[in-house]
ChimeraX commands (.cxc) that place a marker at each C-alpha (Angstrom):
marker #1 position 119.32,90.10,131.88 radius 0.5
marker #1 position 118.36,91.42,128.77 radius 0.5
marker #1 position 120.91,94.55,126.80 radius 0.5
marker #1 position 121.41,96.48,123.74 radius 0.5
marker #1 position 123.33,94.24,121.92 radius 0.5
marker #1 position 125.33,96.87,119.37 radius 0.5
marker #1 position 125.15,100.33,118.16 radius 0.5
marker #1 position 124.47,104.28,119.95 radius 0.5
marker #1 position 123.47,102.43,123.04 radius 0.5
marker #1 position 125.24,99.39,123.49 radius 0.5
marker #1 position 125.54,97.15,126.46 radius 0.5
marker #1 position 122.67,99.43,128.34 radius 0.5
marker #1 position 120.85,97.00,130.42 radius 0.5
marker #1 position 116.89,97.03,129.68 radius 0.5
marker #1 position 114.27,96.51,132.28 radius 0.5
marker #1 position 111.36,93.70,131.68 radius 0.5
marker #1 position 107.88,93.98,133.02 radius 0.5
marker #1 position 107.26,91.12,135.45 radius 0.5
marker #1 position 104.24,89.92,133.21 radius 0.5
marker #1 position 106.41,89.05,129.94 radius 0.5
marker #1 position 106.66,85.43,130.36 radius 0.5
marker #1 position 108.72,84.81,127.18 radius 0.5
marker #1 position 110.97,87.79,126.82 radius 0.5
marker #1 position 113.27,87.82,123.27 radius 0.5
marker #1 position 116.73,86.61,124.75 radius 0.5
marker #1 position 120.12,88.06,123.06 radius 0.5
marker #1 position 120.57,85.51,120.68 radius 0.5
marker #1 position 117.63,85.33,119.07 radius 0.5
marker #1 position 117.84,89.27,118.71 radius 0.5
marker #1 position 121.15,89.07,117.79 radius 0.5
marker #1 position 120.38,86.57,114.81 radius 0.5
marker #1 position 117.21,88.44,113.71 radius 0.5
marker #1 position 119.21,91.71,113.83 radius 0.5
marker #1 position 122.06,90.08,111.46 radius 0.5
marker #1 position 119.71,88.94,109.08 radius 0.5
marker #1 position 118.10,92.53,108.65 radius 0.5
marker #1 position 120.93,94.91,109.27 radius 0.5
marker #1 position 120.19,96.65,105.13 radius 0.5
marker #1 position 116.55,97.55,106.08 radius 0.5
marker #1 position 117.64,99.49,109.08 radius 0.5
marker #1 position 119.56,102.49,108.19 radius 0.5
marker #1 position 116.73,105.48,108.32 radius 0.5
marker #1 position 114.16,102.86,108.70 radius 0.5
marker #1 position 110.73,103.63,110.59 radius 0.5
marker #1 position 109.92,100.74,113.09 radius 0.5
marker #1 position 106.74,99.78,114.72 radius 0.5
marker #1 position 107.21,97.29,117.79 radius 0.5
marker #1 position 103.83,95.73,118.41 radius 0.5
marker #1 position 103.05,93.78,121.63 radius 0.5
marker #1 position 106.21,95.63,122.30 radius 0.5
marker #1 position 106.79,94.20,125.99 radius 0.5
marker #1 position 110.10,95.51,127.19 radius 0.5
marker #1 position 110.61,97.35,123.84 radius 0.5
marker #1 position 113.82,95.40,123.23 radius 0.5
marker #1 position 113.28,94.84,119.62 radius 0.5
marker #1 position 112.30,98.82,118.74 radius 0.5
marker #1 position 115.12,99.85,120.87 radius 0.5
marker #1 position 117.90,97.63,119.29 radius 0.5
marker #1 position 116.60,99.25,115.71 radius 0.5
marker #1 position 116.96,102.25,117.45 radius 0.5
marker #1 position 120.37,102.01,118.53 radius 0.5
marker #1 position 121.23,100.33,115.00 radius 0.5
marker #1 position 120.58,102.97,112.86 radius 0.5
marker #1 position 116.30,103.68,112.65 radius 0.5
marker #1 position 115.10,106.72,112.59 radius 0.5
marker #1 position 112.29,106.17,114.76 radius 0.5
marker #1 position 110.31,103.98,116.26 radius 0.5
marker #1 position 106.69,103.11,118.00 radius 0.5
marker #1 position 105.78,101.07,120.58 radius 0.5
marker #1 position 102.30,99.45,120.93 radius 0.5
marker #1 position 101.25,97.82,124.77 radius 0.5
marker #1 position 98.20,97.05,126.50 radius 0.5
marker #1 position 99.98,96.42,129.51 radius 0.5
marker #1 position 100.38,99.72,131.70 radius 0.5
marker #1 position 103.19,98.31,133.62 radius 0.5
marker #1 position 105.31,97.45,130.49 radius 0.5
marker #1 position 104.64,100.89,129.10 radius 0.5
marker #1 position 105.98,102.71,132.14 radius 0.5
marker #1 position 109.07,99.60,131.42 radius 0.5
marker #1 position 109.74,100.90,127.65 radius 0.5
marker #1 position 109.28,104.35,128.26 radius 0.5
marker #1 position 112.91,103.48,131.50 radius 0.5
marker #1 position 114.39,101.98,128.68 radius 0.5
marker #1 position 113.89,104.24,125.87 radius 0.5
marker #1 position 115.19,107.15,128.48 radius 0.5
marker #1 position 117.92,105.30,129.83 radius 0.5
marker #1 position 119.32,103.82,126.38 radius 0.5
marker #1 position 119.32,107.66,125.59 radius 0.5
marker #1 position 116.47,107.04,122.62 radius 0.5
marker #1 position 113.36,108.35,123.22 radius 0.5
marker #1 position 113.60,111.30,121.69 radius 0.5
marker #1 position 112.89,108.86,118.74 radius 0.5
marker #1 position 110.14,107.04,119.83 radius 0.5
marker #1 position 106.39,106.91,120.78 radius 0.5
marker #1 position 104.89,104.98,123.06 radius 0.5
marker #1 position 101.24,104.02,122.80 radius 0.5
marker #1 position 99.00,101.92,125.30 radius 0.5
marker #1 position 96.55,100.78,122.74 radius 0.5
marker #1 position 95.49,97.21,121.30 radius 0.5
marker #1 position 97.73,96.09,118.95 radius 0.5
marker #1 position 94.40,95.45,115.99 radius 0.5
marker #1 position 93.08,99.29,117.42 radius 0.5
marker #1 position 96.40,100.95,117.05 radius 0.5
marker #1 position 97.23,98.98,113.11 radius 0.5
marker #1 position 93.32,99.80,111.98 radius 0.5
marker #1 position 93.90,103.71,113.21 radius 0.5
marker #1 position 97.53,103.32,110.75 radius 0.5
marker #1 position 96.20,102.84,107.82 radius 0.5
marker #1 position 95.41,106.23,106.67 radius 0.5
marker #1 position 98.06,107.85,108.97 radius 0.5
marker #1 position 101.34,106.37,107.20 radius 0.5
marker #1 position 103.35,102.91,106.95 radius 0.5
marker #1 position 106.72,101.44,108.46 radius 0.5
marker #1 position 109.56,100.32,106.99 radius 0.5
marker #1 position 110.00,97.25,109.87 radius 0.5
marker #1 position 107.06,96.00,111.38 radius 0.5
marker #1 position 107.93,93.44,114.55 radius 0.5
marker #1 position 105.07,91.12,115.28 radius 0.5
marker #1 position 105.46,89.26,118.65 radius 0.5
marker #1 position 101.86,88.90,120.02 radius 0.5
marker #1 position 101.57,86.62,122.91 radius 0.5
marker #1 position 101.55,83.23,122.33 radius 0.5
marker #1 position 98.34,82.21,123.61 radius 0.5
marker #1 position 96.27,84.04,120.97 radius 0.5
marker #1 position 94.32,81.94,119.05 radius 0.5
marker #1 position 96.39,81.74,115.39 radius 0.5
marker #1 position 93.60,82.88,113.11 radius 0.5
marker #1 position 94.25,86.20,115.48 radius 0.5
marker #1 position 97.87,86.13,114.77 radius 0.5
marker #1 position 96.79,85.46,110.75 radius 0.5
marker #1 position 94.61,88.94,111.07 radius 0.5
marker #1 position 97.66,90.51,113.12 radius 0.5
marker #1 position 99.60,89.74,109.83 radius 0.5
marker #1 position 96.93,90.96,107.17 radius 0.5
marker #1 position 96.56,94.57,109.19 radius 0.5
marker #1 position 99.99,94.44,109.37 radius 0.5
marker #1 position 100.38,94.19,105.88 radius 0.5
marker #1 position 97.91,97.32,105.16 radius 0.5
marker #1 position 100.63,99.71,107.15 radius 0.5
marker #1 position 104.15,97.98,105.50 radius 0.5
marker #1 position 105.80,99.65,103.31 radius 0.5
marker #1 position 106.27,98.42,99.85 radius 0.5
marker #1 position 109.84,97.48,100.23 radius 0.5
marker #1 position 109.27,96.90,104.31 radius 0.5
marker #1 position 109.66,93.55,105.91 radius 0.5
marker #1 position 107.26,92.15,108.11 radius 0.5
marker #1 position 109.22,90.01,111.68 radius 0.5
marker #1 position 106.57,87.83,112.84 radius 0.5
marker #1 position 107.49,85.83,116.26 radius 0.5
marker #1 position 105.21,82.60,116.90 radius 0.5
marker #1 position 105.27,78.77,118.47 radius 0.5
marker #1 position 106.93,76.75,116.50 radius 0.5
marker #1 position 104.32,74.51,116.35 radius 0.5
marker #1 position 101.76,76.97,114.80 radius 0.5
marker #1 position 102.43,76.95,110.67 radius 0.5
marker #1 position 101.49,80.16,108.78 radius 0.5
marker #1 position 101.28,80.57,105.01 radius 0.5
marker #1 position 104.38,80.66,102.92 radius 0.5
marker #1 position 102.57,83.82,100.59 radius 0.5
marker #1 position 99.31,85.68,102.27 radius 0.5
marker #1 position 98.13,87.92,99.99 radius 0.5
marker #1 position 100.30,89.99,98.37 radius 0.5
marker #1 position 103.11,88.95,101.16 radius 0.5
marker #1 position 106.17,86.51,100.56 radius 0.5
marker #1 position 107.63,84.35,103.65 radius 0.5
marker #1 position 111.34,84.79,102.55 radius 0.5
marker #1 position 112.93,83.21,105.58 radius 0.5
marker #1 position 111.72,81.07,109.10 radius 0.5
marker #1 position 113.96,80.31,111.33 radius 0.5
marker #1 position 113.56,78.35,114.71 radius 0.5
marker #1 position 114.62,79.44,118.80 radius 0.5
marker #1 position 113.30,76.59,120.75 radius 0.5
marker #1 position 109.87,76.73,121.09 radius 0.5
marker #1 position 109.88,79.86,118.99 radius 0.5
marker #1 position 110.07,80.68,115.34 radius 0.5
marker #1 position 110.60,83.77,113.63 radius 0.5
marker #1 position 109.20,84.35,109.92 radius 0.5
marker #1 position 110.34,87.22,107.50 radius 0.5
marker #1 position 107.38,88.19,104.71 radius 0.5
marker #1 position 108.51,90.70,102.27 radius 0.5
marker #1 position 105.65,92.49,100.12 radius 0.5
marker #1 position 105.57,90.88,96.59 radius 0.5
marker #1 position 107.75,91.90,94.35 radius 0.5
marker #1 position 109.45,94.11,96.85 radius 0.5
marker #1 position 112.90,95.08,96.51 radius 0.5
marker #1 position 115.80,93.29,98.27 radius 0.5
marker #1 position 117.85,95.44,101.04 radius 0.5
marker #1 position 119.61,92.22,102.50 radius 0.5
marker #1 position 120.47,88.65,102.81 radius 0.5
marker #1 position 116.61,87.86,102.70 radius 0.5
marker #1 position 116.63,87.90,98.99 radius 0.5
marker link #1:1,2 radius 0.2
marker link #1:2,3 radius 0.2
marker link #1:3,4 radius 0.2
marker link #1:4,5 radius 0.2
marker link #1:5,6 radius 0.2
marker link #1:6,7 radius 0.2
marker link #1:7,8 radius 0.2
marker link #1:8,9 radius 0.2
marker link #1:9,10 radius 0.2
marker link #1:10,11 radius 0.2
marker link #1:11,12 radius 0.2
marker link #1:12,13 radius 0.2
marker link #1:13,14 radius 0.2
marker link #1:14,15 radius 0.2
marker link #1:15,16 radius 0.2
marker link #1:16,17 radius 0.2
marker link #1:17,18 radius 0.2
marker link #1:18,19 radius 0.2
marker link #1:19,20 radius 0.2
marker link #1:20,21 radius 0.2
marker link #1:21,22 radius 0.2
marker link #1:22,23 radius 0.2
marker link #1:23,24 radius 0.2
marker link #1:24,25 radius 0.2
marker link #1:25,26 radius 0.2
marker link #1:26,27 radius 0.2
marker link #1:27,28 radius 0.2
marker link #1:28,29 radius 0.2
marker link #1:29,30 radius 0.2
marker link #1:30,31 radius 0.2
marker link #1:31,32 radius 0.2
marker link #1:32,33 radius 0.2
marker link #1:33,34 radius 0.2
marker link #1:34,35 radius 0.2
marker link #1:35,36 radius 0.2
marker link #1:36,37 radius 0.2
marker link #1:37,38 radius 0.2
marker link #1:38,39 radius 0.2
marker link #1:39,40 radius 0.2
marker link #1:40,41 radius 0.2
marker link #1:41,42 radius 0.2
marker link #1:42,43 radius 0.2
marker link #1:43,44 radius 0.2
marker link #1:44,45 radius 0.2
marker link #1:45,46 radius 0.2
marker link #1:46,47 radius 0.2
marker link #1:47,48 radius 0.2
marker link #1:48,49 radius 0.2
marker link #1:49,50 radius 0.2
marker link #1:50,51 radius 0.2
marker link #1:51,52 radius 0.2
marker link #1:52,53 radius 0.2
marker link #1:53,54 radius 0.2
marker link #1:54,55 radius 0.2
marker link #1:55,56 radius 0.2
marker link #1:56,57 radius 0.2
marker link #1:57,58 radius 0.2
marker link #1:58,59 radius 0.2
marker link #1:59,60 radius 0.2
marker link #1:60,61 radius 0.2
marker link #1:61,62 radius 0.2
marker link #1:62,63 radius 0.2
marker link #1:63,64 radius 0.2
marker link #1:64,65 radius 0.2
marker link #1:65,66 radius 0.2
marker link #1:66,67 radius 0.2
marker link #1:67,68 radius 0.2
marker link #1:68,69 radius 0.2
marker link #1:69,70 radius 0.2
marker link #1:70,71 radius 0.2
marker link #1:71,72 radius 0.2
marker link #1:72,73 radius 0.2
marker link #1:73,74 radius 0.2
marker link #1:74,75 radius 0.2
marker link #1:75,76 radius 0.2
marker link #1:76,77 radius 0.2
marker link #1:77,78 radius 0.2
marker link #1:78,79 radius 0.2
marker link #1:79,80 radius 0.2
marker link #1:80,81 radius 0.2
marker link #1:81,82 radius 0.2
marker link #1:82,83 radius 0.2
marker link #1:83,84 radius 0.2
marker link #1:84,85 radius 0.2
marker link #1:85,86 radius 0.2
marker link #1:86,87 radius 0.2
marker link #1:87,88 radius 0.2
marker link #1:88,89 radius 0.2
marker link #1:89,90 radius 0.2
marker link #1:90,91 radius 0.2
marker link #1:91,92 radius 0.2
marker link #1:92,93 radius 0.2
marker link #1:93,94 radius 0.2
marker link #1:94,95 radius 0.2
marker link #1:95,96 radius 0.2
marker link #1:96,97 radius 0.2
marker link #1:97,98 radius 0.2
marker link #1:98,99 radius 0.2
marker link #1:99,100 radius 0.2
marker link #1:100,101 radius 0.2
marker link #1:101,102 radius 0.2
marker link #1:102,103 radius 0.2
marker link #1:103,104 radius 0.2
marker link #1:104,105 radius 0.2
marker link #1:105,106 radius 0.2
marker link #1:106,107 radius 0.2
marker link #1:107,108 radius 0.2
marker link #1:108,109 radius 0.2
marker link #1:109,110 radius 0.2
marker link #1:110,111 radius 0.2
marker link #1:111,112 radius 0.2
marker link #1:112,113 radius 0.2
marker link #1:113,114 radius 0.2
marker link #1:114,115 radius 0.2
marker link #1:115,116 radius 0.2
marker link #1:116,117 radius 0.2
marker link #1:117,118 radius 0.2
marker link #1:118,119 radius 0.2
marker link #1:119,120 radius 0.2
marker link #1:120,121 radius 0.2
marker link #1:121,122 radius 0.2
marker link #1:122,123 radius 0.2
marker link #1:123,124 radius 0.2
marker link #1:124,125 radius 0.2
marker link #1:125,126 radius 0.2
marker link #1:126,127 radius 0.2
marker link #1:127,128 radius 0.2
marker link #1:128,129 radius 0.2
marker link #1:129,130 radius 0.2
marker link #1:130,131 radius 0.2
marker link #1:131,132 radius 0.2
marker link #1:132,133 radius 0.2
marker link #1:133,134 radius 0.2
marker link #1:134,135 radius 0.2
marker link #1:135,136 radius 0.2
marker link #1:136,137 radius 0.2
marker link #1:137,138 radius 0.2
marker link #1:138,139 radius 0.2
marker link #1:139,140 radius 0.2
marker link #1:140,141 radius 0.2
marker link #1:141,142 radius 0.2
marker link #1:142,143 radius 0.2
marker link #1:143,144 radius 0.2
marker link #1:144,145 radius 0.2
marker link #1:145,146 radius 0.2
marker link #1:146,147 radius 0.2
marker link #1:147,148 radius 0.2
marker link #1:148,149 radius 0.2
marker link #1:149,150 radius 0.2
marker link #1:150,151 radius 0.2
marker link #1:151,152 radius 0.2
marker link #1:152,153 radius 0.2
marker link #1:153,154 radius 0.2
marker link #1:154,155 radius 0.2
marker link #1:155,156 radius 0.2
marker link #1:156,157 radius 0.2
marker link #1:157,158 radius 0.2
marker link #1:158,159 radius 0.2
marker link #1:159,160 radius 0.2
marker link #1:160,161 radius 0.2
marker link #1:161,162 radius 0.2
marker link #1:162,163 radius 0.2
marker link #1:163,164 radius 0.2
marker link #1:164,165 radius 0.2
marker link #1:165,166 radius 0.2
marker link #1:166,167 radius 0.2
marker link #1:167,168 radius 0.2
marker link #1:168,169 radius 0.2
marker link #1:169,170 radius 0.2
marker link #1:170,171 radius 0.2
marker link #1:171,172 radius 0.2
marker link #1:172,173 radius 0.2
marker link #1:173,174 radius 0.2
marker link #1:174,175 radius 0.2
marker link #1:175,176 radius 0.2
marker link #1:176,177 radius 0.2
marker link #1:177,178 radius 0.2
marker link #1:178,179 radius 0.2
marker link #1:179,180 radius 0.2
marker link #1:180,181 radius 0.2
marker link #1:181,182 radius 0.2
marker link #1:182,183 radius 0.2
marker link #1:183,184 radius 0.2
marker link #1:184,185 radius 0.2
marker link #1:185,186 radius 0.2
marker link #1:186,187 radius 0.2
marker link #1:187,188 radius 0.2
marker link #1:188,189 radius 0.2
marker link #1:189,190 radius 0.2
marker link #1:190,191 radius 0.2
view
């Protein structure tokens, strides 16, 4: 069972779409969320490949002012849009069933996000995942940070251009990077 770990709408059980064969547990949520509590306050989130919408809602109930959700999937759509209603949050959120590369090329005149979670599924090819990460980049703000999910076994670049890995740290088969824009400015313990 997955929940909102802390904040407005804590302990509120969240739904997940049958499909999702790899949801984000507790703990790892509750270790990425640690690590960037000082981005969060006001923040403007974008959850892509959003499945259940855990990770958008937790900002949510932590302190963001808003957030979007980007899905394919029709059936995890109707999921987030439950769990945005019943964690008492979607008056702060959008939901769009888009591609992910679609929705982040449409962005980049439009406006940027402060927090940017990456999870794409992990049977897409990596040099997919590396172009996730550079259209990413074009819609971060400058000081945003960038929370890219992956296998473990996949390595990506310590600097892409113009983008810093500041921390990785490993769940099992999973591993979760934080980039940072150069030269950004630090909110947190990802110095």
């Amino acid at each position: 069972m997955l929940r909102i770990i802390t904040g407005s709408a804590k302990n509120k059980k969240l739904l997940v779409p049958a499909n999702i064969t790899r949801p984000m547990t507790d703990r790892i949520k509750s270790s990425i969320f640690d690590l960037i509590s000082g981005y969060l306050h006001q923040a403007k989130v974008l959850d892509l490949f959003a499945g259940s919408g855990a990770l958008g809602i937790e900002a949510l109930s932590r302190g963001a002012a808003r957030a979007e959700f980007v899905e394919n999937n029709l059936q995890a759509i109707e999921i987030i849009n439950k769990n945005l209603k019943n964690s008492n949050l979607l008056k702060k959120a959008a939901v769009f069933q888009q591609d992910v590369k679609d929705f982040l090329k449409a962005q980049i005149d439009r406006g940027s996000f402060h927090i940017i979670f990456l999870d794409p599924p992990f049977s897409l090819p990596a040099d997919q995942k590396q172009e996730l990460v550079n259209l990413s980049l074009q819609v971060l703000e400058t000081s945003g940070l960038l929370v890219f999910r992956y296998p473990k076994k996949e390595n990506y670049p310590q600097i892409y251009k113009n983008l810093e890995k500041k921390f990785t740290k490993s769940y099992g088969i999973s591993e979760v990077s934080f980039y940072r824009k150069l030269n950004a400015v630090s909110k947190g313990p990802l110095q």
